[in-house]
N, C-alpha and C positions, 0 to 999 in steps of 0.2 A: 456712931450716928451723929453727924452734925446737925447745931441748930437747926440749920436751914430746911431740913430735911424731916426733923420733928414737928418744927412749925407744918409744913405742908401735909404732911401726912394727918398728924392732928388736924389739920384744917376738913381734909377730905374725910378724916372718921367725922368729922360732927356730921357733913355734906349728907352722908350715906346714912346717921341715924335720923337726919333730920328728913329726913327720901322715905326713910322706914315707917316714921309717922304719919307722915301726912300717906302715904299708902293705906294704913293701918284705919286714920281718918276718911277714905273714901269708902271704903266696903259700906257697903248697902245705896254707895251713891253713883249710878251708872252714869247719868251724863258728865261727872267729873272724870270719870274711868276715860269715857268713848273721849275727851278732850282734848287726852294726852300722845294722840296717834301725830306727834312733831319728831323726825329727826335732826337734831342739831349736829350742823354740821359747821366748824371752826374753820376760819384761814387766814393762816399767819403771810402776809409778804412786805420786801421795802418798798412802801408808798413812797416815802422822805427820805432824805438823805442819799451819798454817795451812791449807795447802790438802785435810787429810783427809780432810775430806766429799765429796771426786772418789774416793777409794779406800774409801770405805764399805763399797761393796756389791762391792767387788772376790773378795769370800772365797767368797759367794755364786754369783756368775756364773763363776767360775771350777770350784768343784768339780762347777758342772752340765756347762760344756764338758768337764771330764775324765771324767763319765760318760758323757756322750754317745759320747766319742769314743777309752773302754776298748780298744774290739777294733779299735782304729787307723785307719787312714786308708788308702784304695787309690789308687795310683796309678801307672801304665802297668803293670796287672800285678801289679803289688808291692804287700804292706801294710805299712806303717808304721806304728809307735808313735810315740805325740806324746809328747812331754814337755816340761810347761812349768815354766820355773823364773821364780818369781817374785822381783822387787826394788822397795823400800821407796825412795824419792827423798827422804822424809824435807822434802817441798815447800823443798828445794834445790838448784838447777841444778848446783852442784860437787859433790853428792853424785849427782844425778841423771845428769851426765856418769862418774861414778868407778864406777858398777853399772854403767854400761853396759858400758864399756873393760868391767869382770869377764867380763858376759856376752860379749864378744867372744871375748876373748882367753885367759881362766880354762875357762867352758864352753863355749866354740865353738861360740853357736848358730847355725841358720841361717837362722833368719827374729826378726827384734826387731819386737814392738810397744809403743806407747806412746800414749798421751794424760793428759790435764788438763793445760791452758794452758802455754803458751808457758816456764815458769820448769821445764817438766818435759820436752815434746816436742823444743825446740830445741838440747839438751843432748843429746842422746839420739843425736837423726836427727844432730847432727853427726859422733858417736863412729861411728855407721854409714857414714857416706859417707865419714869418713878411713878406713874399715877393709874397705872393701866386703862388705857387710852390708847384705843387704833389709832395709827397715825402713819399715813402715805404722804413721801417727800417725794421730790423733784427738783430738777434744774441747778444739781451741783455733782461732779464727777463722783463716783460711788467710794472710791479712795480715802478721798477727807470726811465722806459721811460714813466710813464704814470704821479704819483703823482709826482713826482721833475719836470716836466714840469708846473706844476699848474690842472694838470685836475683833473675833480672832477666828482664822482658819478651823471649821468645824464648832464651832461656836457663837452663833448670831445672837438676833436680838427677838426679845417676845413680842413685842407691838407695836412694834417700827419698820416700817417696806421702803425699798427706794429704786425709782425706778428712771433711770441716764443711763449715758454712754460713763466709761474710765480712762485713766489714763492712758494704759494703751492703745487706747482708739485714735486722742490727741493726737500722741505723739505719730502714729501712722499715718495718719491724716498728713498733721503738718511736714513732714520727713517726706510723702508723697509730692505732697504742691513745690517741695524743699527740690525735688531731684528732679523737675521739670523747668528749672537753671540753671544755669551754668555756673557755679560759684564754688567760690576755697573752700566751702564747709566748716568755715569757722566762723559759730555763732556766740551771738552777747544774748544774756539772761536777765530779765527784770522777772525777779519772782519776792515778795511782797513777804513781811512779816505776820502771816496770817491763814489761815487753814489751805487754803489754793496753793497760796505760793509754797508755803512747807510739803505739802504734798506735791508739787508737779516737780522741786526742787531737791526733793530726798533722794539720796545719794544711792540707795538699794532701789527703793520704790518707781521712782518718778526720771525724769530727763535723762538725766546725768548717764545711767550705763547704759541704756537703749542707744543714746547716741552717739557713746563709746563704740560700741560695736558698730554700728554703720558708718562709720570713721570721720566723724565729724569731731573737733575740738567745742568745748563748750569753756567761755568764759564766763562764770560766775562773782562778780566783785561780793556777792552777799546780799542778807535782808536787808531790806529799807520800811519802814512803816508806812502805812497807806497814807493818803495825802501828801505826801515827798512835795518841796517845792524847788528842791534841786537834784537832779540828775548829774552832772557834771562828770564827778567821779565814776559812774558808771558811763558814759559817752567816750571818755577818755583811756578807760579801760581795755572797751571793744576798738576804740583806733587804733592803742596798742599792738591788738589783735587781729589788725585789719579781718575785724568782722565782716562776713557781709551777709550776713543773715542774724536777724532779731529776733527771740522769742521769750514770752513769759504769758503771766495772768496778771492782767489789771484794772486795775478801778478805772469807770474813766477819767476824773481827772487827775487822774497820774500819767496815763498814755499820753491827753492830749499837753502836760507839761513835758513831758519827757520828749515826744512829739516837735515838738517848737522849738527846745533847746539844741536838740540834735540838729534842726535844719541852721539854726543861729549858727553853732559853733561845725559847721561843714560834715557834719558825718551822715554820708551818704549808702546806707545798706542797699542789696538789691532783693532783700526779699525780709517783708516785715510779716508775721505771725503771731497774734497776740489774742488769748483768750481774755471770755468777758470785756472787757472794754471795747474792741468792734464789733459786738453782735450789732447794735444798736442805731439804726439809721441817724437818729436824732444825736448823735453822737460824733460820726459819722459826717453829718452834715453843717456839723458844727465848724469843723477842722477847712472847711472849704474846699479849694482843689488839692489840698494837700494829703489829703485820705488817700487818691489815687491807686488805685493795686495794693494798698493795704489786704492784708487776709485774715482771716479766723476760721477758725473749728466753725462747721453750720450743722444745729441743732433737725432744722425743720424751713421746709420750704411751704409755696404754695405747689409747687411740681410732684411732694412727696404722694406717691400711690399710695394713699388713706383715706379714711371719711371719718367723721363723729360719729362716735353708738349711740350719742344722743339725738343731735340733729338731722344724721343721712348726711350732712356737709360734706360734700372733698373737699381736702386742704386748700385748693384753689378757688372754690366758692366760701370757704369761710374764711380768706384772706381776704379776696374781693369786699365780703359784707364791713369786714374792719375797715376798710378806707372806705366804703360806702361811708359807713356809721360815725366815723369820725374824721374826713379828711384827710389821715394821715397815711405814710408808708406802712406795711403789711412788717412785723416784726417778728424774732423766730420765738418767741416767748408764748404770743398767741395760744400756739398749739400745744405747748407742754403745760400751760395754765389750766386749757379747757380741758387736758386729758386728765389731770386731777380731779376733776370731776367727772372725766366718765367715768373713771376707777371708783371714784366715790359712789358714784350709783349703781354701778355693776356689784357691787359689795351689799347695798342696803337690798338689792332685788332679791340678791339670794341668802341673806340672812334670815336666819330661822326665826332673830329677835331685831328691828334694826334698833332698835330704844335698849337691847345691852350689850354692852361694850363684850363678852365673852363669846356671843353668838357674832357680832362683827368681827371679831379676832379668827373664827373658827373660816366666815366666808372669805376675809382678805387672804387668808392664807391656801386657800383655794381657788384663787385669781387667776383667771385665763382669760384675759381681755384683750378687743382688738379698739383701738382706739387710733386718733385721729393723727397723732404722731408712732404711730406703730402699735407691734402685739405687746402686753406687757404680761407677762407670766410668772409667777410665783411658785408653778410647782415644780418645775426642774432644778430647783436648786440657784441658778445664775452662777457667776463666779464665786458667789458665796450666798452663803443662806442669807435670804433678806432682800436681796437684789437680782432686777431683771433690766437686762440692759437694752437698749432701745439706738439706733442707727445712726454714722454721724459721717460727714464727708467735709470736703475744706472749699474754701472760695474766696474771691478778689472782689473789691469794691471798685468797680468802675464809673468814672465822671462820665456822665449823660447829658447834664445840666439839660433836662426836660421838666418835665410837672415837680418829680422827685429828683432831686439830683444827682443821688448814685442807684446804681442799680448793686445788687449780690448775684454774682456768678459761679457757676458750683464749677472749680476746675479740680478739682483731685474725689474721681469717686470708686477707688479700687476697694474702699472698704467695706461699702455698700452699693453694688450696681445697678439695684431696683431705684436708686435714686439718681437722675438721670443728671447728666455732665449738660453743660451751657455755654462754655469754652473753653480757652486753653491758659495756661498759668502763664504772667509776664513778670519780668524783673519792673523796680520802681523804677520811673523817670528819673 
């Protein structure tokens, strides 16, 4: 047992004797009893730093669940007040793990959620499962949240749920929008020194033999660390290889340098696909007309046939309220934010205890919910115990230059047909 590990643990035995006393301290005192009907409810995402544009619209989606869910929550009987305390990862996994231990062990909540990629959830859910502590993730492929934690085939985890699309979906997806071009099939790889890229980059797991077998050559020059301020050697690579197709996961500003350098030094692909870095309108609109037919994996539309279990919302009316509410383009984060907490409530409704973490363990694992980005399920197993995967299709960013200046259009939906196509795939200009 390492330091780190004895500290924590120690920290939580005192936590737990100190919970014992003041328990022990209430008996014969009812209003202090009836007081304590608060479920605290933690959430880790990146406000700050590279990965900010996953926590954009967090302030948003947020103070709508706290109106929704004012006059609290019922359940057996009882209502409870939610209270969620939010934390900043600051798109640092050792910061990302250090809020959480807080929210553990500081405010002793009893359900933690988290998403945006691997460098935020894997941090997180581990500080839960040392600590027994529900904890439902999101918004990182189940791949890098499942194998880079240690799980294994028949083998999950006790207090950690996640619920995305995988890798295979990716790769389908992008391979779909891929064959609605006309192109040599030989594509360039930016895949990142960092749980994404290692995962979408793995030679068994990820890219590399799936698109072996549909005969596509993949040139991998290797890891780069996030923040790159030079591409070159990868630009030079894929000309070598007269690429004409791009894919990877990346930060965005590594796309939008990698981006810029490729149009500098002449390299002209005809079909760009890049996870995490185009989800992101503000991103997106950054690059100017040069985004053009850019594509990505797309999470969550407003077109997706759904509604919120908490508000009645379709997707389309709680897009609309986001650009109401804030001026801005409609983002596909939105929906996989607010569905953490329908999960989150759907869990406190039917726990037997929501104030202990054993009786929350007992309801998450019994999760049959329909939420606003799809059904999420816990009890069929998913691809693997732990995970329930949720719908994913691909699309091009097209110049409108209107109110918003690009729009997302869904062109590849043979992997999910309940979610409807919007046009047809184009090579880049």
């Amino acid at each position: 047992m390492t330091e780190t590990t004895k500290t924590t643990l120690s920290r939580r035995h005192a936590l737990q004797i100190g919970a014992g006393a003041a328990a022990a301290s209430a008996i014969g005192a009812p209003a202090a009893l009836a007081a304590s009907k608060t479920v605290k409810i933690g959430f880790v995402s990146p406000k700050t730093g590279p990965l900010a544009p996953f926590g954009e619209a967090d302030r948003f989606v947020i103070d709508k669940i706290r109106e929704a869910l004012k006059g609290g929550v019922k359940s057996g009987g009882k209502t409870y007040n939610i209270e969620i305390i939010e934390k900043d990862s600051q798109s640092n996994p050792n910061r990302a793990a250090a809020v959480a231990a807080d929210l553990i062990l500081k405010d002793e909540v009893h359900l933690m959620l988290v998403g945006s990629t691997p460098e935020t959830t894997n941090p997180v859910g581990d500080q839960c499962e040392a600590n027994d502590v529900p904890c439902i993730s999101s918004l990182a492929p189940w791949q890098p949240w499942y194998f880079t934690r240690g799980g294994k085939p028949g083998q999950g985890f006790k207090w950690t749920y996640h619920f995305f699309w995988g890798l295979e979906d990716v790769i389908a997806v992008f391979t779909n929008m891929w064959s609605k071009v006309s192109t040599n099939k030989s594509v360039g790889a930016l895949f990142p020194n960092d749980g994404d890229g290692n995962a979408w980059g793995d030679k068994k797991l990820g890219f590399p033999p799936v698109l072996a077998k549909n005969g596509y050559t993949l040139t991998d020059p290797g890891r780069y660390q996030n923040l790159n301020d030079n591409f070159s050697n990868y630009i030079d690579a894929f000309k070598k290889a007269k690429a004409e197709i791009v894919t990877g996961v990346m930060i965005p500003p590594d796309f939008i340098t990698f981006w810029n350098q490729a149009k500098q030094q002449g390299f002209k692909p005809k079909a760009v696909s890049v996870g995490k870095a185009l989800l992101f309108p503000v991103v997106i609109e950054s690059m100017g007309k040069n985004a053009h037919n850019l594509s990505s994996e797309v999470w969550w539309t407003p077109t997706h046939p759904f509604k919120s279990s908490i508000t009645g919302e379709s997707a389309g009316a709680f897009a609309q309220s986001y650009t109401a509410g804030t001026g801005k383009q409609w983002t596909q984060v939105i929906g996989f934010v607010h569905a953490l907490f329908e999960v989150a409530v759907d869990v406190v409704k039917r726990s037997a205890d929501p104030t202990d973490n054993e009786a929350n363990l007992k309801a998450l694992t019994a999760t049959k919910a329909s939420t606003i980005v799809g059904p999420v399920d816990w009890t069929k197993g998913g691809p693997f115990a732990n995970v329930s995967k949720t719908p994913l299709v691909g699309g091009q960013w097209r110049y409108v230059n209107q109110k918003f200046k690009y729009d997302l259009v869904i062109t590849a939906n043979e992997t999910a047909p309940i979610i409807p196509a919007g046009g047809k795939m184009e090579p880049i200009g």
